[in-house]
N, C-alpha and C positions, 0 to 999 in steps of 0.2 A: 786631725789636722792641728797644726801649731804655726799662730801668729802674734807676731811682736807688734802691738800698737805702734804706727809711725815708724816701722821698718820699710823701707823700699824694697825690702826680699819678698819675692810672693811667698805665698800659704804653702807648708810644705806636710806630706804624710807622716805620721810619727806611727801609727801602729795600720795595720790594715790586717783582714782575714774573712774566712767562710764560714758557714756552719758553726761549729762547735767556738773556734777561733774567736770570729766575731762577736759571739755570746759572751765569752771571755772578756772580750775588747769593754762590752756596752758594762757587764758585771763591774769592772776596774773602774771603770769610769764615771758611774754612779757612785762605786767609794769615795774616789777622789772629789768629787762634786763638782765633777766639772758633766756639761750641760749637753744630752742628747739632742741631736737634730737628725729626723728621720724622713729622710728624702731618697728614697732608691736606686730610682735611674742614675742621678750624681754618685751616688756609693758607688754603682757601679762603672760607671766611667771611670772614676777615680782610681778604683779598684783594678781595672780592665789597660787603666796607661800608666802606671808609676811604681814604683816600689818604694819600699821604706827610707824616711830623710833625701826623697825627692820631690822638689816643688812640684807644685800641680802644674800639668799644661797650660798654656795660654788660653786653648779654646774657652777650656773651663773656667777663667780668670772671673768674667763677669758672675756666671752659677756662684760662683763657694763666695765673691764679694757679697753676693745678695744676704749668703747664707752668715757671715760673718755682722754686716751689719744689724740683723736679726739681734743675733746673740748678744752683739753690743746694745742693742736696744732693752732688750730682756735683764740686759748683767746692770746696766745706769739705772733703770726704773725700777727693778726688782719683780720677782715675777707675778707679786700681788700688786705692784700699780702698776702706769698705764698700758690696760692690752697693747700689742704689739701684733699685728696680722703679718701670721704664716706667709711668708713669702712663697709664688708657685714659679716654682726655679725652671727657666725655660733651659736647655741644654740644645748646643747646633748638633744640626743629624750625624756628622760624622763622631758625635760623642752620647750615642744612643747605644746599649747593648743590652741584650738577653740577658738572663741568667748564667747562660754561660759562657760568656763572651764574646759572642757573632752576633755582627752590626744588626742594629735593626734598620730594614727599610722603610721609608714613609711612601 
């Protein structure tokens, strides 16, 4: 994802993928140093509604805020001061999927 502190554009996908793909994605992105967050169900939603350089859905807006203020907390303190607790990203049912893309029911 990619956001602009103090942008009014929501968070939008810049790379997404499966498998091999996404191994790919996480490899790049440790080069770059920019910072893993490994929360699944959200990959997969995310994964499951948008394609590349599209904002995330709304439903999801609150999830990927939780997960963004995280990051911002981790990126101001650095990630040897003050712990920062993992946030547990709730996601609404209608943005729940499998592995392979069929809703999950509750």
């Amino acid at each position: 994802m990619s956001y602009a502190v103090g942008s009014q554009e929501a968070p939008r996908v810049v790379a997404k993928g499966a498998d091999l793909t996404a191994q790919r994605i996480r490899e790049r992105a440790e080069e770059e140093g920019v910072m893993l967050f490994e929360e699944p169900m959200l990959a997969r939603a995310l994964f499951f509604t948008t394609e590349i350089d599209q904002d995330i859905p709304r439903p999801l807006f609150e999830a990927v805020a939780e997960v963004i203020a995280y990051v911002f907390h981790l990126n101001s303190f650095g990630r040897n001061g003050r712990a920062a607790k993992k946030p547990r990203v709730s996601l609404p049912a209608e943005m729940k999927f499998d592995f392979e893309g069929r809703k999950i029911d509750e």
